[in-house]
Structures are given as C-alpha cells and as structure tokens.
C-alpha positions as CSV (number, residue, x, y, z in Angstrom):
1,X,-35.3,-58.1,-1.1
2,X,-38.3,-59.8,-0.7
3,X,-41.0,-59.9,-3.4
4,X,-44.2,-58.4,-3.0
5,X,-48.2,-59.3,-3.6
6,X,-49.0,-57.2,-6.8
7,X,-52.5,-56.0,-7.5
8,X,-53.8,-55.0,-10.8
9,X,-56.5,-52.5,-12.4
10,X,-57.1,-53.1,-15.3
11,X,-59.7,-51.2,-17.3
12,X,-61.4,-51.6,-21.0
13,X,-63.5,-49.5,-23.0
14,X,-66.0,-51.0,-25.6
15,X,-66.8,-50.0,-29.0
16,X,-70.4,-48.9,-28.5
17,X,-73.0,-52.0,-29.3
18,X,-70.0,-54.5,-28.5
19,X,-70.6,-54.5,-24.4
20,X,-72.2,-57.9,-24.7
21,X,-69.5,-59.0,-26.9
22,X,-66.6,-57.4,-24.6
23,X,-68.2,-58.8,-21.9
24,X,-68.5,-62.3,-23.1
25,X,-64.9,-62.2,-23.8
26,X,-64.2,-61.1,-20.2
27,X,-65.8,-63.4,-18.7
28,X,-64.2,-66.4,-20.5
29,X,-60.8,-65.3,-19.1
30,X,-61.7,-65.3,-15.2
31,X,-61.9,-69.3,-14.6
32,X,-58.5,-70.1,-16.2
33,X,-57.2,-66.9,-14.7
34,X,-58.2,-67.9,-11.4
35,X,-57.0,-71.5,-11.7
36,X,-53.2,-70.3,-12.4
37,X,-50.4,-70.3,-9.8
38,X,-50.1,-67.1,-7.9
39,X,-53.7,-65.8,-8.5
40,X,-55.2,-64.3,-5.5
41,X,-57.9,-62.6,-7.1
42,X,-59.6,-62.0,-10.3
43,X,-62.3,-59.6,-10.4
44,X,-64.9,-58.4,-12.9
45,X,-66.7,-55.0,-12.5
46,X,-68.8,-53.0,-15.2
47,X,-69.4,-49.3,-14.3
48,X,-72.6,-48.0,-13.3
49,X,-72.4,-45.3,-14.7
50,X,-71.2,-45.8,-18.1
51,X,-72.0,-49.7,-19.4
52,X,-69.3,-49.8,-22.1
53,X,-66.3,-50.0,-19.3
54,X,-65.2,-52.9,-17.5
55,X,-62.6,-53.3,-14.9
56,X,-60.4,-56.4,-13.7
57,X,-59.2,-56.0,-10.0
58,X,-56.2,-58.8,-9.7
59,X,-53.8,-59.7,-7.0
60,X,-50.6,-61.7,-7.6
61,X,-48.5,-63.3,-5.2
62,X,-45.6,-61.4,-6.9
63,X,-44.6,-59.7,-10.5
64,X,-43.6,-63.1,-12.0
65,X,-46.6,-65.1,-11.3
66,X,-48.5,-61.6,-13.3
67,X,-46.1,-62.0,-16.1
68,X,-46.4,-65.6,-16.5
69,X,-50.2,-65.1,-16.4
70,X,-49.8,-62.2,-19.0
71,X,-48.1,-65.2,-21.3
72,X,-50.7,-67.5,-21.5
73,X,-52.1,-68.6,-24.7
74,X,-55.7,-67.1,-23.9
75,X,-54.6,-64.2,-23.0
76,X,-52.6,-63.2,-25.8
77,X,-55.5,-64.7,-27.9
78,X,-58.3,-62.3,-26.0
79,X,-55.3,-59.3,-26.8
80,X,-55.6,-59.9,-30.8
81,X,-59.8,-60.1,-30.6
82,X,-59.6,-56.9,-28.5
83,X,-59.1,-54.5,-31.2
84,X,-62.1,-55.3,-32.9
85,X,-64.2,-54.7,-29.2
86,X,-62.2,-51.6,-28.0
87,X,-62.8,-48.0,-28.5
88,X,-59.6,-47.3,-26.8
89,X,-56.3,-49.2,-26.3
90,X,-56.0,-50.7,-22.4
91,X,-55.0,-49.1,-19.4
92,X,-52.9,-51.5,-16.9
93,X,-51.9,-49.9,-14.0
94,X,-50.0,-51.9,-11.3
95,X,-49.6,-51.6,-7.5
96,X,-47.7,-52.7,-4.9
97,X,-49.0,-54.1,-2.2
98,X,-47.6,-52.5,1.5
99,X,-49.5,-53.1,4.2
C-alpha cells in the first residue's frame, strides 16, 4: 500500500500574559522544521479572535517523515518548556491526505 502525504493541525493554548512568550517559542521551531526531509509545509496562525491560541498547519510527505520530525531534539525540548506556556495540554489531530 502506498504511503500517503499527512497533514497536521496542531493547536496551543497560552497561559494568559505568555502569548509573546508562546509565540516566541513557535516561531523558533518553523526554520528547522521546514529544513527537515519530508516537510511540505509548516504553518503558523494566531486566532483573531482569541490571541492566546496558535495553530501549526503541516504537511508530510508520509507518517514517518512526521514521526522522525516529532524526534528531533528541539522539539522534544520546546515539549518540556511547554508546560510552563500552556493553559491546556496540546491537541494534534492528523489527516490523511486523498485527493
């Protein structure tokens, strides 16, 4: 079976007064993120509507370039400063591309 493109949503909320910091931290990731094998796309949003979420819109070329991503060293190190930044634990949610 053929592997499939995988997008990603991923939203965070933060602690309120730690936007900038959340942000900052955000940000940081997208350069390396984007540089890895397999990274399509590596999108920031903040909501208008409410400034303390944040959103990353991904696409993989399939699940094991996202896993390998999910490995790297600055990502697990954003992961452990989270906590301190967020009012509520991630939400991932993963599609499949089909057409």
């Amino acid at each position: 079976m053929a592997e499939h493109e995988v997008s990603v949503v991923a939203q965070f909320q933060a602690k309120p007064g730690k936007e900038a910091a959340l942000k900052k931290e955000l940000v940081a990731l997208i350069g390396l993120s984007r540089s890895e094998p397999g990274c399509i796309t590596y999108i920031l949003h903040q909501s208008v509507e409410d400034k303390t979420c944040f959103m990353f819109y991904e696409n993989w070329v399939n699940k094991k370039d996202l896993n390998d991503h999910l490995q790297k060293p600055y990502i697990k190190n954003f992961m452990e400063k989270a906590g301190s930044l967020l009012a509520a634990p991630v939400t991932i949610q993963l599609w499949e591309m089909i057409a």
